[in-house]
N, C-alpha and C positions, 0 to 999 in steps of 0.2 A: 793564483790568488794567495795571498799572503794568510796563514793563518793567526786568529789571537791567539797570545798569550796564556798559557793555562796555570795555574796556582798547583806547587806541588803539595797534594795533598795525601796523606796519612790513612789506607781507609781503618786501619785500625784506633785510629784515635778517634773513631766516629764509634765504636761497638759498644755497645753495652755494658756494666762493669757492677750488676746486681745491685743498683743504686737508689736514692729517689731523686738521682738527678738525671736517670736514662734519659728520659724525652727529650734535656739540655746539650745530654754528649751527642746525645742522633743528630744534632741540625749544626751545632756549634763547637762539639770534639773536647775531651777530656783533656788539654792543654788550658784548654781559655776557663773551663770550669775550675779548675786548678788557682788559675789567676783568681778568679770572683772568690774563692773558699777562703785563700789568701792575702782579701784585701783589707785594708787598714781604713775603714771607713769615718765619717763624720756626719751624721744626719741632725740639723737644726730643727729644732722643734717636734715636737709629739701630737700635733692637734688633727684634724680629719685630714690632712695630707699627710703628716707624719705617719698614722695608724696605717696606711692606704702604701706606706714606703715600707713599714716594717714591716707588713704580711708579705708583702712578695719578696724583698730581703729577703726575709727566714725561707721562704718555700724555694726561690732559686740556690741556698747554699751558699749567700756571699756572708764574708767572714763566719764559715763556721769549719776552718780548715786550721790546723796545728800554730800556722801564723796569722792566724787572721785575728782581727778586733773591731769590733761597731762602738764607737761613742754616741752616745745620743744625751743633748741636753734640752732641756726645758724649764723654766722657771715659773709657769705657772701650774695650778692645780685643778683639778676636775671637778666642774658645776655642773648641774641637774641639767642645764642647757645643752651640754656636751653631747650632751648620750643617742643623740638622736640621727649625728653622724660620726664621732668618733665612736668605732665600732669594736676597739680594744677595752675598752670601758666598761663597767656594769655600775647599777646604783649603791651599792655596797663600797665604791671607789670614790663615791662624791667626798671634796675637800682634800684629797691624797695628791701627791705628785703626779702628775701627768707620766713624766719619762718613768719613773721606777714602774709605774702600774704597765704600760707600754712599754717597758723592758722584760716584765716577767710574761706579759701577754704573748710577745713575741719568739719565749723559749720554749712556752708552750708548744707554739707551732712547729718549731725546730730546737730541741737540745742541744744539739752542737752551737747556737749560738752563740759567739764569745763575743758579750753586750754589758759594755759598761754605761751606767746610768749618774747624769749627772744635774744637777739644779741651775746652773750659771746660764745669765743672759751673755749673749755673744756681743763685745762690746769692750769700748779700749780697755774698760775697769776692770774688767779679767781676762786681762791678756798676759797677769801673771800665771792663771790655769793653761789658757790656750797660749803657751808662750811660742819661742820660732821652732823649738823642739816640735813640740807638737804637728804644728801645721808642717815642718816637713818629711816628716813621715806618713805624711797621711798618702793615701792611693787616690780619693776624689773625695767629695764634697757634697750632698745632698740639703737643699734648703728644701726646710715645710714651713716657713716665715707667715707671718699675717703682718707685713709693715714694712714700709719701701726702706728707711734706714739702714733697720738689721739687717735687709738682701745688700744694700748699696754696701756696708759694711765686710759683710761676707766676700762680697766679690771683689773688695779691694785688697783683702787677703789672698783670694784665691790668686788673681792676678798677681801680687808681689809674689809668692811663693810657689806661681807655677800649676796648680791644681785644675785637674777637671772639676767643674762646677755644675751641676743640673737644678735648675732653676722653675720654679714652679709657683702659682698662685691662683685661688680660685676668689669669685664672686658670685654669690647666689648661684643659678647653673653653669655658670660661664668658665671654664679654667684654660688656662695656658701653661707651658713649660719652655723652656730654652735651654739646651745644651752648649755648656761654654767650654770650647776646648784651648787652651792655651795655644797660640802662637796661629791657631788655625780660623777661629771664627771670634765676632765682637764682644767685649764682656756686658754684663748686665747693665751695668753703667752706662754705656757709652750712648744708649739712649733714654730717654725719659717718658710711660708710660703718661697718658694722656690724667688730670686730674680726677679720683673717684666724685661721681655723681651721688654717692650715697655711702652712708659710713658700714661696712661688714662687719656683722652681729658679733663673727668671731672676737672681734678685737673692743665689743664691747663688754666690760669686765664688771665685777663685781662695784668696783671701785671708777668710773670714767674719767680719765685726766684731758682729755680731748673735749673743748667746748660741742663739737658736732656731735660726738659720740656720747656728751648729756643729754643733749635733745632727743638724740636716738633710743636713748633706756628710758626718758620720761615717757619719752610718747608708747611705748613698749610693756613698760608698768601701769599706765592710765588705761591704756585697752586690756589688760589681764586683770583691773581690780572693777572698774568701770561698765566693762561691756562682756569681755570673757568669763566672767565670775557668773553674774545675773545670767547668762546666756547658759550656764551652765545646772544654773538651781532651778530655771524655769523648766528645764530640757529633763528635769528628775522630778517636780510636781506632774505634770503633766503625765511621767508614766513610769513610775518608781522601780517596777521590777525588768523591765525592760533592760533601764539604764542600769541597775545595779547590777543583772547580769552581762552585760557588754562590758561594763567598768572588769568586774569579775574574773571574764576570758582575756582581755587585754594582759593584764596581770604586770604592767611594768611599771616606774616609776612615775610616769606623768600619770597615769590613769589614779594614781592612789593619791598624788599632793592633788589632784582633780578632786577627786573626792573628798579630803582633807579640808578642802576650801571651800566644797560644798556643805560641808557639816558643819565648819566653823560661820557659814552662811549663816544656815539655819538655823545650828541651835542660839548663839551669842548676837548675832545682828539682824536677828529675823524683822522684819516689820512689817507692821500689823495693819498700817495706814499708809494713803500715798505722801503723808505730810513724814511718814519717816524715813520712807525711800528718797525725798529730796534732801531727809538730813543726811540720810545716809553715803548720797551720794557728794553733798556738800564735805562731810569729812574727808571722801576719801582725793578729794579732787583737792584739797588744801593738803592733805599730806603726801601727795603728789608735788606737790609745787614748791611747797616746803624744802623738801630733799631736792628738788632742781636746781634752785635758788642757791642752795648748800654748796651742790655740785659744780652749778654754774661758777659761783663766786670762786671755787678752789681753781678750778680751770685758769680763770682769769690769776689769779695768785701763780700761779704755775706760769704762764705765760709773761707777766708781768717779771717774774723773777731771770727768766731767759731776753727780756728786754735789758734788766739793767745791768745784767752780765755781761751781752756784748758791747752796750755802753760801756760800762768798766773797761774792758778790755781796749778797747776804741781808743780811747783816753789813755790809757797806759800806751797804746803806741807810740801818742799823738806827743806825748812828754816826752817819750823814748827817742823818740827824732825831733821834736824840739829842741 
């Protein structure tokens, strides 16, 4: 009988070497750790996938070796909404950059982290940042993306220029990942993920440039001024020291604009009558709608302006070969 093949292996390069990567040389040998110390990384985005890549980053040791480097960019900043799964974040960070706060979070975890942080959306328009220097030098590719373009994007980099790519996206509980290896498996592109059923909150911003993702903040602001508010001032007459001490032990940021809200409740809009609680609810349901209407209309402006663009363009063909 034929024997397999056996891999020649090193057992020294499996030994321990007084580290906090033992556990990794044990299974995987101080050659490939080498590799990971020394890689030349690019991670897109800082948001709850991002946090969730740069803590294990830091704890496995990639780029924190003599040659190594982590770029991490992001171009948004930290809302009070964040905090409840991006877990590099505190409420002290709301309005700050994402990547810088999650650069420094993540040196914490490891000091040898050699992590540069940067603001730029990944996108033709700075590809005088990410220009071809850039991308190839890099070792692979990390996407924390909330938005099928920026991946579509990505991976048509990755693909020109060769790069592993690992590919990832969550939905409510739901997540996926895909490993894109050049030359060996399909890229992100080459198929089309079925249409979202519902807009994800991540990517609903301060500001909604997305008609769906208006509807999505209206409806989201009218139950937090509407139903979550009153739900909240009734739940503190009824048993004041209770609540106050539960608000008290919580002790983090939603518990205190919780309570914020409830005192700007009570003491500035308190009503006294049910004919005030219908006014009161009539104001806040027109300043709901108001700002919809705002939002809505910009959306459509936005949309309308990428209609007449590719018209324009159209037409300039249409002469150009005329």
């Amino acid at each position: 009988m034929e024997s397999l093949p056996t891999a020649n292996l090193d057992p020294s390069d499996f030994k321990p070497r007084n580290s906090r990567y033992d556990a990794q040389i044990s299974v995987f040998g101080s050659k490939l750790q080498k590799k990971l110390e020394d890689a030349n990384l690019f991670v897109v985005g800082s948001g709850a996938l991002g946090c969730e890549f740069l803590k294990n980053l830091a704890l496995m040791g990639v780029s924190c070796g003599e040659q190594g480097k982590l770029t991490l960019t992001d171009d948004d900043v930290i809302e009070k909404s964040n905090l409840s799964r991006q877990f590099l974040f505190r409420d002290w960070n709301i309005g700050q950059a994402k990547s810088s706060v999650a650069a420094s979070a993540a040196t914490l975890i490891n000091p040898h982290l050699k992590i540069e942080a940067l603001q730029n959306r990944v996108c033709p328009e700075s590809e005088n940042v990410f220009d071809d220097t850039f991308w190839e030098n890099l070792t692979a590719v990390v996407n924390a993306l909330d938005n099928v373009n920026a991946r579509l994007y990505v991976d048509q980099r990755c693909l020109y220029f060769q790069k592993p790519l690992l590919e990832s996206g969550t939905l409510g509980a739901k997540c996926n990942t895909q490993m894109i290896i050049p030359h060996l498996t399909e890229n992100y592109g080459a198929s089309r993920d079925p249409p979202e059923k519902q807009a994800p909150m991540c990517t609903v911003h301060s500001f909604p440039h997305n008609i769906d993702h208006c509807l999505t903040w209206a409806r989201s602001e009218f139950e937090g001024l509407v139903e979550k508010t009153p739900t909240e001032v009734n739940a503190y007459l009824s048993n004041p020291v209770d609540y106050t001490n539960a608000m008290t032990k919580a002790g983090d940021a939603q518990s205190r604009d919780t309570l914020e809200r409830v005192l700007e409740c009570l003491e500035k809009e308190k009503c006294e009558t049910f004919q005030d609680c219908i006014t009161w609810a009539r104001l806040r349901y027109l300043l709901v709608l108001g700002l919809l209407f705002f939002l809505y209309g910009a959306a459509y402006l936005i949309l309308f302006s990428d209609v007449m663009l590719t018209l324009t363009s159209g037409l300039k063909i249409i002469l150009l070969i005329g």
